[in-house]
C-alpha positions as CSV (number, residue, x, y, z in Angstrom):
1,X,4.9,29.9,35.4
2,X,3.2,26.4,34.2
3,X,5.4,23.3,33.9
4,X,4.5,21.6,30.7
5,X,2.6,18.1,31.2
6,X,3.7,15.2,29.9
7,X,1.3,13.5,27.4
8,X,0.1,10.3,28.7
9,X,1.2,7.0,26.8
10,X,-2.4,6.6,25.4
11,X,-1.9,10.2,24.1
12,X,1.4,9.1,22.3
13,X,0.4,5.9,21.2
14,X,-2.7,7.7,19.5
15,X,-0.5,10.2,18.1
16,X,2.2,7.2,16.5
17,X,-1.0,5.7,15.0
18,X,-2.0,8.7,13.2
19,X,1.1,9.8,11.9
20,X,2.1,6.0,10.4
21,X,-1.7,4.8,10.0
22,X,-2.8,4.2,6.4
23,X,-5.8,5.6,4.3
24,X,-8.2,3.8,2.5
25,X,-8.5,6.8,0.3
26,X,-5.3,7.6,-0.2
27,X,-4.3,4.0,-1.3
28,X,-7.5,4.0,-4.0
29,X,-5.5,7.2,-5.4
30,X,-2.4,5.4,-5.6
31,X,-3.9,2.3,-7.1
32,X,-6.1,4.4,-10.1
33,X,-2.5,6.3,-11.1
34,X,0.4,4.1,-10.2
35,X,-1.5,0.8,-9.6
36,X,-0.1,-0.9,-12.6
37,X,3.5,-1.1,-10.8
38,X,2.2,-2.0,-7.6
39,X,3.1,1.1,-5.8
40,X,-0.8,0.6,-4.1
41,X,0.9,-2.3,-2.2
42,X,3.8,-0.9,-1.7
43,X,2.3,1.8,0.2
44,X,0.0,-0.4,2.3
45,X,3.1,-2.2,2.8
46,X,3.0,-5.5,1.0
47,X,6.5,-4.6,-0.5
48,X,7.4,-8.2,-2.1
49,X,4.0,-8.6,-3.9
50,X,4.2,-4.6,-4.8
51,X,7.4,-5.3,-6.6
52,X,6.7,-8.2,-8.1
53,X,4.2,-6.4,-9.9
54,X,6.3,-3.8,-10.7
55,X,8.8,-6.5,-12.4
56,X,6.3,-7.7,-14.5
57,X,5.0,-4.5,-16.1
58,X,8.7,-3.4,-16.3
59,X,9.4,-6.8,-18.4
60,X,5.7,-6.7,-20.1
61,X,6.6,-3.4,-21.2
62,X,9.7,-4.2,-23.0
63,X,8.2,-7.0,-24.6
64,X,5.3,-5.1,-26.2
65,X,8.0,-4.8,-29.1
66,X,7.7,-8.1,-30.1
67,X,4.0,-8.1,-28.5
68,X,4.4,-11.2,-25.9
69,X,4.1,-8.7,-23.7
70,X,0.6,-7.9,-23.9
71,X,0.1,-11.3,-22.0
72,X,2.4,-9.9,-19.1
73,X,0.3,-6.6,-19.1
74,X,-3.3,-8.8,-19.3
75,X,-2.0,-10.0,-15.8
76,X,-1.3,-7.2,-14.4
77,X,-4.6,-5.8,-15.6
78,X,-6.5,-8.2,-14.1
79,X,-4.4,-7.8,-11.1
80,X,-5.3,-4.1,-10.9
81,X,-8.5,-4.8,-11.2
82,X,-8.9,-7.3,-8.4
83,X,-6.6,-5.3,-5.8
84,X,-9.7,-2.4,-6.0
85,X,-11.6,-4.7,-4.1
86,X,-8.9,-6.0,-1.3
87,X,-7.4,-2.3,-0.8
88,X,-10.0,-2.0,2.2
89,X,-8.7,-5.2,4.0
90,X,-5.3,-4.7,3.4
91,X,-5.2,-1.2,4.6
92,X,-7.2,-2.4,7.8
93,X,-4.8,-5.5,8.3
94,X,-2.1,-2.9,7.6
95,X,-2.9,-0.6,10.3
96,X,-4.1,-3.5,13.0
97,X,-0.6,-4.5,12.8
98,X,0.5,-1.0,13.6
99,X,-1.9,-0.8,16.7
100,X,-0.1,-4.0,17.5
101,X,3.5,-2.4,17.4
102,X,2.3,0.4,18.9
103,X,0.7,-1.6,21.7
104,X,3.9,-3.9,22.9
């Protein structure tokens, strides 16, 4: 009869990172279908920029009915726009900080 082994802490550590790491990929989806209310950020967890965007398209979007919104939703469009190129670095600063959890 075998004992079972004990995974090493590298072992564990590795298998923490996978589980809570964060994908470039997957965050790009996020972005292209739920990017206007931040979710993106959320995800890659920037949680007080990610719902500050989500407050503004909430308010933008009510205020389409008397059409000041549209500047609210310009914003957030440009916004959108410019997080496609920073996902990459905030998923890697995202996940360095995770190694650095991890590590202590």
């Amino acid at each position: 009869m075998q004992t079972p082994t004990r995974p090493s802490d590298d072992m564990v550590a590795r298998m923490r990172y996978d589980a809570a790491s964060r994908s470039v990929v997957a965050a790009y989806l996020i972005w292209f279908f739920l990017g206007y209310g931040g979710v993106h950020r959320m995800y890659l967890g920037r949680w007080g920029s990610g719902l500050v965007m989500l407050a503004i398209f909430g308010v933008s979007m009510l205020l389409t009915l008397i059409f000041i919104g549209y500047l609210g939703l310009g914003v957030i469009g440009i916004w959108w726009l410019l997080d496609a190129l920073l996902i990459p670095g905030m998923a890697q600063r995202y996940n360095d900080r995770l190694i650095d959890r991890i590590a202590r």
